[in-house]
N, C-alpha and C positions, 0 to 999 in steps of 0.2 A: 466660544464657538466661532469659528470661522465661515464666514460667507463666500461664498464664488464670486463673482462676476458673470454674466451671460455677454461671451463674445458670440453674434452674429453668423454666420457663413453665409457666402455670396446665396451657395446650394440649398440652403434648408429657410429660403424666405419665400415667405406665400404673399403675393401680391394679390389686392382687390382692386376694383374699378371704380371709382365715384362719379356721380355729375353735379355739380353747381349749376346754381342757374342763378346770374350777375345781376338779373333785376333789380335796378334801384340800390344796387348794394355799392357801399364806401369805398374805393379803387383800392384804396393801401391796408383797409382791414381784410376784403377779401382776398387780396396777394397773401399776406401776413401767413393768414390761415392754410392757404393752398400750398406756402410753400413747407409748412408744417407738415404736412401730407406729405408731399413731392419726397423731401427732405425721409420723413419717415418715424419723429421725434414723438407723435401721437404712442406709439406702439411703444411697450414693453419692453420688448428686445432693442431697441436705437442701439447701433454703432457706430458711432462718428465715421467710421473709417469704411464704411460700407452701407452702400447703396440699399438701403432697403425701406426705401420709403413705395406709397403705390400710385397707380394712374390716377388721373383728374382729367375729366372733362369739364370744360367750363362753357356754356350755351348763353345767349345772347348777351356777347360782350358789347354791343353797340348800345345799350342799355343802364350800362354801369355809371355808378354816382359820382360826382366830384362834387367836394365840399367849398364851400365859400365861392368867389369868385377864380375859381382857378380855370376855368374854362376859356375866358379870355386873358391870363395872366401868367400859367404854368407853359412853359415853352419847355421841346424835345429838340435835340441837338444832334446830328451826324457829323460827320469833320472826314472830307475824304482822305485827305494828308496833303492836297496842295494845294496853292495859295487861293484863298478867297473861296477856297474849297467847304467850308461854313454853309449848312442848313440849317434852318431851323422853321420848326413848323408848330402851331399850336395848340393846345388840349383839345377845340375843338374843332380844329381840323382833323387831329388825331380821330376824336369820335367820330366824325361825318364821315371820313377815309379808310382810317387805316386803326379798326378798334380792336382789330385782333394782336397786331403789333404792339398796340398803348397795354393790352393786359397782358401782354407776354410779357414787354422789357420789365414792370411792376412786377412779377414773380420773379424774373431774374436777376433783380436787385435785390431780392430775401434767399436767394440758394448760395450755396457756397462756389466761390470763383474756384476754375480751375479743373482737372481731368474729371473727380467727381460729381461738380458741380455739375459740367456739361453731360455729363450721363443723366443725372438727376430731371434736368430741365425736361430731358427728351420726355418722359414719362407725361407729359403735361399737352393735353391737348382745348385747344380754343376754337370756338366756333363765333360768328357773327349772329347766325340766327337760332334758333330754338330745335332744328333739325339737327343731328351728327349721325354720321357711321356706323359707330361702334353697339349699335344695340345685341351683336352675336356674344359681346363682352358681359352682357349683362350687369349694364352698372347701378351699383345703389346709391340713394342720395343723398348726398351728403349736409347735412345740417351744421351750419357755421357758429360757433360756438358765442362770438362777442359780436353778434350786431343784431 
């Protein structure tokens, strides 16, 4: 007996809404997971070659874990292209500032580079506090499977 394959269409994927909420949770297990989601690899139907993974909201990212001493020790890099053109800024500066950036770049180091990659990412939204937008969405919550 011969089995099929189930190839995807862009047209016939039903997207859902999630929220996380980053409380206390491990930076790189909850990326991992999310971009699982984003990605769309949870679901039955996964085609590599198509976008059908669903939205994430993710709520109070100024809250999220880092393990061991990376706080003071994990350094983020920008490079503008000219000389001495070099920032770097630190995990917890990242926290105190800029913690929706530190959980955005952690999922977009787990999506795939490139034209779908960046389709994918957009699906992904971050918030700093425990308030978002999107409640017309009606999102469910998403329970993280390894932590």
């Amino acid at each position: 007996m011969l089995r099929q394959t189930t190839i995807s269409k862009k047209e016939d994927i039903v997207r859902k809404w999630y929220v996380v909420d980053a409380t206390d949770k491990p930076l790189g297990r909850l990326a991992s997971e999310i971009a699982i989601v984003l990605i769309g690899k949870h679901k039955p139907t996964f085609t590599p070659n198509v976008d059908c993974g669903d939205f994430v909201i993710i709520t109070n990212a100024e809250k999220v874990g880092l393990s061991g001493d990376k706080l003071n020790t994990k350094n983020y890099y920008n490079v503008s292209g000219y000389a001495g053109g070099l920032r770097t800024r630190s995990a917890k500066e990242m926290v105190e500032k800029y913690p929706v950036e530190m959980v955005e770049r952690a999922v977009w180091g787990m999506v795939p580079k490139g034209r779908l990659g960046r389709q994918i990412i957009k699906k992904l939204f971050v918030y700093k506090g425990a308030e978002h937008p999107h409640e017309a969405q009606k999102p469910e919550p998403f329970v993280l499977r390894h932590l």
